[in-house]
C-alpha positions as CSV (number, residue, x, y, z in Angstrom):
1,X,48.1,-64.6,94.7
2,X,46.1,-61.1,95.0
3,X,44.2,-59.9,92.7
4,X,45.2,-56.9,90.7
5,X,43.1,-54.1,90.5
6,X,41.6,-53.6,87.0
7,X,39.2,-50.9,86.4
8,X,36.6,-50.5,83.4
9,X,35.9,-47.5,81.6
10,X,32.3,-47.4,82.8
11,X,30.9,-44.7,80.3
12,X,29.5,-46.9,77.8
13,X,29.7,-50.3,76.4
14,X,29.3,-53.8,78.1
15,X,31.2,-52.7,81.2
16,X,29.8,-54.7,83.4
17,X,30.4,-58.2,80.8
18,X,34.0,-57.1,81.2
19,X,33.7,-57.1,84.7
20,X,32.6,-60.4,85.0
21,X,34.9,-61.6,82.8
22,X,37.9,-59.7,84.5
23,X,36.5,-61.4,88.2
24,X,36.7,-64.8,86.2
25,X,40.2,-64.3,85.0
26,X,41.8,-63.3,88.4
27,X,41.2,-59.6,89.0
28,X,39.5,-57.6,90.9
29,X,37.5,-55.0,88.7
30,X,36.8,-51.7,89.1
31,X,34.4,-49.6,87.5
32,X,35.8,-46.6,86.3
33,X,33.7,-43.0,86.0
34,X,35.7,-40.5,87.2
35,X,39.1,-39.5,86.5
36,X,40.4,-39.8,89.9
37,X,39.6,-43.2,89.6
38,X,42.1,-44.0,87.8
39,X,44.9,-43.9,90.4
40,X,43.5,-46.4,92.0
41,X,43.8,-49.1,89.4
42,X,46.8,-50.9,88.0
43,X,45.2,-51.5,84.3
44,X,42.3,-50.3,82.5
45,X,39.5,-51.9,79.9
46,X,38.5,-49.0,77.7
47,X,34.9,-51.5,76.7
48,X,33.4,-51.2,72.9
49,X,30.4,-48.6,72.0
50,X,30.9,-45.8,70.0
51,X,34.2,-44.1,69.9
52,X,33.1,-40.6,68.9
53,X,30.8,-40.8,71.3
54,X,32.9,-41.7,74.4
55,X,35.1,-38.5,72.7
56,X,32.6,-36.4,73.6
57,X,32.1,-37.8,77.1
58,X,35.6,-37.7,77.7
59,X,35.9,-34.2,76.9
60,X,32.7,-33.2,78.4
61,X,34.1,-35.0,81.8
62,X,37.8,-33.3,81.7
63,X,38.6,-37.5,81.3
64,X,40.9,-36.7,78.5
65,X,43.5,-35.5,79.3
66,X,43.6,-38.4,82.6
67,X,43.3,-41.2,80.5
68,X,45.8,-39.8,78.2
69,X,48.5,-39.9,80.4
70,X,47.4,-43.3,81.9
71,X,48.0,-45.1,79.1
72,X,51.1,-43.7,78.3
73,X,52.8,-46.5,80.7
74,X,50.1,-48.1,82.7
75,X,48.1,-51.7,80.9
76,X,45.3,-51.1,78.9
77,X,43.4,-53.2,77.1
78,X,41.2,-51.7,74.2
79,X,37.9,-53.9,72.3
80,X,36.4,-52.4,69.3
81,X,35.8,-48.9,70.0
82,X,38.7,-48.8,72.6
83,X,41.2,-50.3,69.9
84,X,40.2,-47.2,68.0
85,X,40.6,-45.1,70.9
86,X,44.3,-46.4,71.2
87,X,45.1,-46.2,67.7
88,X,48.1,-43.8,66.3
89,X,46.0,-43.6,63.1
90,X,42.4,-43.8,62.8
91,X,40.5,-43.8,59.0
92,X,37.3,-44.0,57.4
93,X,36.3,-41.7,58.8
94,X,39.6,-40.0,60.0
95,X,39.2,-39.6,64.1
96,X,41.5,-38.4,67.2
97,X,42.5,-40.8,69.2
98,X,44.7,-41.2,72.5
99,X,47.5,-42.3,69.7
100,X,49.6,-45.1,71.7
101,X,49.3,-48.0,69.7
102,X,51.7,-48.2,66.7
103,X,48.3,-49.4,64.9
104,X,45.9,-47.9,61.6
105,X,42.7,-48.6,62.6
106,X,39.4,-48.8,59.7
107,X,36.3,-47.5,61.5
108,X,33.1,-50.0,60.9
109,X,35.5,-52.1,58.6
110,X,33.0,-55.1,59.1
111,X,29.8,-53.4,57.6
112,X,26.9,-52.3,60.0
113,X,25.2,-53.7,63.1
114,X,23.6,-56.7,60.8
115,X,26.6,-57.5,59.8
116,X,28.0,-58.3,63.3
117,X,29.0,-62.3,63.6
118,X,30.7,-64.9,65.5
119,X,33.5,-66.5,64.6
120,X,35.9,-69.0,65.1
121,X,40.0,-68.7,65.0
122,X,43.2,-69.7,65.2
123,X,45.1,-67.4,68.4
124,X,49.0,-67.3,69.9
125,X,46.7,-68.2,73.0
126,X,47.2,-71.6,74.4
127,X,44.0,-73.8,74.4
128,X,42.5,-74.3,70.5
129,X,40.4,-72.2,68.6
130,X,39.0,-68.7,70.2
131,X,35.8,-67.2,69.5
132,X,35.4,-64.1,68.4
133,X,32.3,-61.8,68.7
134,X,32.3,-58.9,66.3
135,X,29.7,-56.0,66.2
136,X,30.4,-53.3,63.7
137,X,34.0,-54.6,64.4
138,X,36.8,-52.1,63.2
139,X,39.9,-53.4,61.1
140,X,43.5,-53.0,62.0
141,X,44.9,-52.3,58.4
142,X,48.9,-51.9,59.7
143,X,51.1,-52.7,62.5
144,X,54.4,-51.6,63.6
145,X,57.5,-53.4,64.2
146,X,56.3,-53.5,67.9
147,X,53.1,-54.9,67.8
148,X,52.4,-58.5,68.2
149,X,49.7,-60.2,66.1
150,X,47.8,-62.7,68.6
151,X,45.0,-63.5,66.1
152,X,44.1,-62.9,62.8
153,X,41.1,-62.4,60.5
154,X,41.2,-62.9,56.9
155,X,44.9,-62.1,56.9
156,X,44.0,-58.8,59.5
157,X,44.9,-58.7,62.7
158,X,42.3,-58.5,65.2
159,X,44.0,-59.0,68.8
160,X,47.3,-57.5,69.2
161,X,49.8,-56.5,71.8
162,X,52.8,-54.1,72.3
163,X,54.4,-53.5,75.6
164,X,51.8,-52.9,78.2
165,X,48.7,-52.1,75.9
166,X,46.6,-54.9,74.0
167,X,44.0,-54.2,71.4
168,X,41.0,-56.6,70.5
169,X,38.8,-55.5,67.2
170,X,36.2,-58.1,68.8
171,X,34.0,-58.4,72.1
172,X,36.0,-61.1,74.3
173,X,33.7,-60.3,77.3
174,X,30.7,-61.7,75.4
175,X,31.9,-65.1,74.9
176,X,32.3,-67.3,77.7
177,X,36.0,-68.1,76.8
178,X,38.2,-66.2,79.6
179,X,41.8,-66.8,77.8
180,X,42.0,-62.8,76.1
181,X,41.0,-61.5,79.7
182,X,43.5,-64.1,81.3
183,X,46.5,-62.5,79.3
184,X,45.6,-59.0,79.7
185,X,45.7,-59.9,83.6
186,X,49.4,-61.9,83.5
187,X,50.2,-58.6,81.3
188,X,49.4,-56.0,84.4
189,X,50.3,-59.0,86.8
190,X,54.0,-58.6,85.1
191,X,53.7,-54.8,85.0
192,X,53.4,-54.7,88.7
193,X,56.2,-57.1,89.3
194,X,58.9,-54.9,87.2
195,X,57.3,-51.5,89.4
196,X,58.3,-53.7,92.7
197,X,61.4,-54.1,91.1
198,X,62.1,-50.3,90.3
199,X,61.7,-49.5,93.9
């Protein structure tokens, strides 16, 4: 089976870690820097960092407006600052997003940098327990009817999926545990098998 081509927003964040992690899961990754780039690749990892300040590097770069449209219908797969970046509705403090996930997202829900933890939970994912690395993890505070929960933390969802987009409040590519990755690549393997079909 070929490997579908999965590109990483490279603009900040542990890009490379979700590289890795994408190569181990089945896919080819891509690093993404340019918004031509992204005709090239059949899904997209928008990495964690800071999301105001991959904002302003998106609209410094004219990488706005590209990415907006791209994850209109193509898969992408948010962690931490990228779930906010997907988010309809971003709080505390309020923040534009790319608005495509039927999600609220809480900035910094889990407290400050020494605050950041590992833990251990209960997925939909087959294989046991997952862990979860959080670092100044937002909180997704509401769902719509569209969105399924994957995992949960303290009754909050924290990995989520709706259509072609999936949403992580956690860093998967920092644990050595491949399952997340593995789905978001069956989710654009799928996604390519239903554009085959269209033409």
């Amino acid at each position: 089976m070929s490997r579908p081509r999965i590109g990483v927003l490279a603009i900040q964040g542990d890009y490379d870690a979700h590289s890795q992690a994408l190569w181990e899961a089945g896919a080819e990754p891509v690093l993404v820097r340019k918004p031509e780039e992204l005709a090239s690749v059949d899904g997209l990892i928008i990495p964690g960092g800071e999301s105001t300040t991959f904002l302003k590097f998106l609209e410094r770069d004219g990488f706005l407006g590209a990415l907006r449209t791209f994850v209109q219908d193509k898969p992408t797969f948010g962690t931490c600052a990228g779930c906010i970046l997907l988010a309809k509705d971003v709080t505390h403090p309020p923040q534009r997003s790319l608005g495509v996930l039927d999600a609220t997202v809480e900035r910094n829900a889990y407290g400050r940098q020494i605050d950041s933890s590992i833990e251990t939970g209960e997925t939909q994912l087959a294989g046991g327990p997952l862990e979860m690395v959080y670092i100044r993890a937002p909180r997704i505070v509401k769902t719509g009817d569209g969105v399924e929960v994957l995992a949960e933390r303290d009754g909050f969802p924290v990995l989520v999926e709706q259509g072609h987009l999936m949403a992580a409040t956690f860093h998967p590519e920092l644990s050595s545990d491949r399952r997340v990755h593995q789905r978001f690549v069956e989710l654009v393997r799928s996604w390519q098998a239903r554009q085959r079909q269209k033409q």
